[in-house]
Residue, then its C-alpha position, 0 to 999 in steps of 0.5 A: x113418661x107421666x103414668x097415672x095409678x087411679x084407685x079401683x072402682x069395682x065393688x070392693x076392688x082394694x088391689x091397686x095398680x102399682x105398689x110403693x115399690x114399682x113407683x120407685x123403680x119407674x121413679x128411678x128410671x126417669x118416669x113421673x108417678x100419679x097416684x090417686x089419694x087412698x088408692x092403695x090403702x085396702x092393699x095396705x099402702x099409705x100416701x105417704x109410702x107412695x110419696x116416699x118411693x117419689x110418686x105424687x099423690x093427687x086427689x081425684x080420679x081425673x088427675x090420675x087418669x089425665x096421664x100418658x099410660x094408666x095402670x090398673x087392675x079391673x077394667x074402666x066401670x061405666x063411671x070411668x069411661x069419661x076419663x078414657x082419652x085418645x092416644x092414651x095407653x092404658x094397661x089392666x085386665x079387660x076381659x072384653x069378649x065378656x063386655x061389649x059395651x066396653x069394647x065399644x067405648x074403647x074403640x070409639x075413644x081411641x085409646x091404646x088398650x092393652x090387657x093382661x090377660x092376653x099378654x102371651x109369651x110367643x111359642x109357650x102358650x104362657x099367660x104371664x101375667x093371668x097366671x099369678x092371678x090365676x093360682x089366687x083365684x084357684x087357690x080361693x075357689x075352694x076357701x069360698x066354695x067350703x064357706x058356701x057349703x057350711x049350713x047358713x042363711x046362703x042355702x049351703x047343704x052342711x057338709x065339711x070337704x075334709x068329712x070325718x073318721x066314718x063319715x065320707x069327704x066332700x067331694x070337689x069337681x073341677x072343671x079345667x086343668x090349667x093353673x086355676x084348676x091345678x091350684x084348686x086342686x091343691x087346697x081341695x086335697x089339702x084339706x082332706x076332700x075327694x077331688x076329680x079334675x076334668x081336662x080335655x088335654x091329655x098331655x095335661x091329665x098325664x102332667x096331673x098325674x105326676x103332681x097329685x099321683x092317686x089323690x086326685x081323680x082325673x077325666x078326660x072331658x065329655x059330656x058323660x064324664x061332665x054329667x056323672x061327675x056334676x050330678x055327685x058334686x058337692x063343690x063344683x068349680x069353674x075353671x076353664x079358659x080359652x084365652x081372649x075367648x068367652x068361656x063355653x058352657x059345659x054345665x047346662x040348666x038341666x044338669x044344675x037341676x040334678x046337683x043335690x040341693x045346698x050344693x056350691x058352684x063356684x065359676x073362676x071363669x066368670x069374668x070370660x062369660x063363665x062355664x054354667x048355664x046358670x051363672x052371673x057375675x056377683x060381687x064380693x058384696x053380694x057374692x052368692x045367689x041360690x038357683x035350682x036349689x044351689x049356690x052360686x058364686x060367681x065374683x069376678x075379681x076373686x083376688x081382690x079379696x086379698x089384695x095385699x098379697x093379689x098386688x104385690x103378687x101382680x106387680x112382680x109380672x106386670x112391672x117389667x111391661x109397665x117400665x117397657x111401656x113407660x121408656x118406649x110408649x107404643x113403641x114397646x109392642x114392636x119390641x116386645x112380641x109378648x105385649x104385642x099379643x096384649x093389644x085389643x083396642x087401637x086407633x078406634x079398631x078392635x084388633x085381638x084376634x080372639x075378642x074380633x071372632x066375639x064381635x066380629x060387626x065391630x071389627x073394621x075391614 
């Protein structure tokens, strides 16, 4: 099979779909690699290291995108959607419940369109390939959210998460226990701060409880706890997901108006809508806005602020599918019961579950 590797579009998006060392396992196993000029050198690849590993360099987008199977890592830009064919399978995160105008423009092109984030192993409730992803993102909502705090031109209130002898620690709330959460968690302990984790999950709190023991405040999620918790945050962090589903808001207008000013939220949940009232998309260029006197951060593609690691660390999950995809095409969703749950667009119809309750005047009879 022919596959196509275009570079990212996305503002300062530098992970790329394949490395050097996925190209040539798919070279050695028969298949023909595409890849755009330059597409992996923010990761930190040459051409010449894909020319190396038997890929064929080409020098524009549309030579990359005139394949059978496309991988990437963010979703088609609006200057990507002319390159989109019908029967071509194309395999990245799409993230639609948070986009209607792609979803549109993939069920009218007809193309196979397959996200990572919805690829789910059966019985487990396991994202495989949202969750390397995941503990990136978590792990970088408190690096950034602790830049934001520093006393500069972006508003943030001066306060160190790790605090001083005799002055007290920043104190982190996080809304979500899931991957992002628990990783978020870790680096916010890490450095020293007061951390509350807030998880509707009991059985998730109870496994909280074994990994961070006293360290960490845990709360069941109500609008009580949310609000008392919010109210005294110095770095609020977003981490709620309901996979293919757009985030719930859980932090109104109103209660943002009642943080202490200076005060930083970071959503992680941004790229399904987010979790905050107040809160859109930004980008790694522009990535904070003041509102109600607080910062919020809000860059939907985090990991692409370390794309060597962000790629290589996406690769090791995506490559088995991608080979799968290359050796059966379409074929591979009835063999693979996992990949099956990561179709979201086929033959002009919307067919996940959870993006046709977002959209349902798309979803045809």
């Amino acid at each position: 099979m022919e596959i196509g590797i275009p570079k990212e579009t996305k503002d300062q998006e530098f992970r790329v779909g394949l490395s050097p060392s996925s190209v040539r396992v798919l070279q050695e196993n028969g298949h023909r690699v595409f890849v755009e000029t330059q597409a992996g050198f923010g990761a930190g690849f040459t051409d010449d290291d894909y020319t190396s590993a038997g890929a064929v360099i080409v020098p524009t987008a549309d030579a990359a995108w005139n394949r059978e199977l496309v991988v990437k890592v963010k979703e088609p830009q609006a200057g990507e959607y002319k390159f989109l064919q019908k029967e071509q399978i194309l395999f990245t995160y799409l993230h639609l419940a948070a986009d209607r105008k792609l979803t549109e423009h993939l069920i009218d092109c007809g193309v196979t369109a397959i996200a990572y984030e919805t690829v789910e192993q059966p019985g487990s409730n396991k994202l495989p390939l949202l969750t390397p992803m995941s503990i990136i993102a978590g792990r970088l909502s408190v690096q950034f959210g602790a830049r934001f705090l520093e006393h500069h031109h972006h508003g943030g209130r001066g306060v160190l998460l790790g605090g001083v002898p005799g002055v007290r620690p920043g104190k982190v709330v996080i809304l979500g226990g899931g991957v992002v959460g628990t990783e978020a968690a870790k680096i916010a302990v890490g450095m020293g701060a007061a951390v509350q984790i807030i998880d509707v999950n009991v059985e998730r709190l109870g496994y909280l409880e074994t990994l961070f023991g006293s360290r960490v405040e845990l709360l069941y999620s109500n609008s009580a706890h949310i609000e008392t918790a919010v109210r005294d945050a110095d770095l609020l962090i977003g981490a709620v997901l309901i996979p293919g589903r757009r985030a719930p808001i859980l932090v109104s207008r109103n209660l943002v108006k009642q943080m202490r000013p200076g005060s930083v939220i970071v959503d992680v949940a941004v790229d399904q809508g987010g979790c905050v009232e107040t809160l859109h998309a930004t980008s790694h260029t522009h990535p904070v806005y003041l509102e109600e006197g607080v910062v919020h951060y809000g860059v939907p593609n985090m990991p692409g602020a370390v794309p060597w690691t962000a790629t290589q660390a996406l690769n090791n999950s995506t490559l088995p599918y991608v080979l799968q995809l290359a050796n059966l095409g379409i074929k591979a969703l009835t063999n693979n019961q996992a990949l099956a749950k990561g179709l979201n667009v086929q033959a002009h119809r919307l067919v996940h579950p959870a993006v046709q309750e977002v959209f349902p005047d798309l979803v045809v009879s």
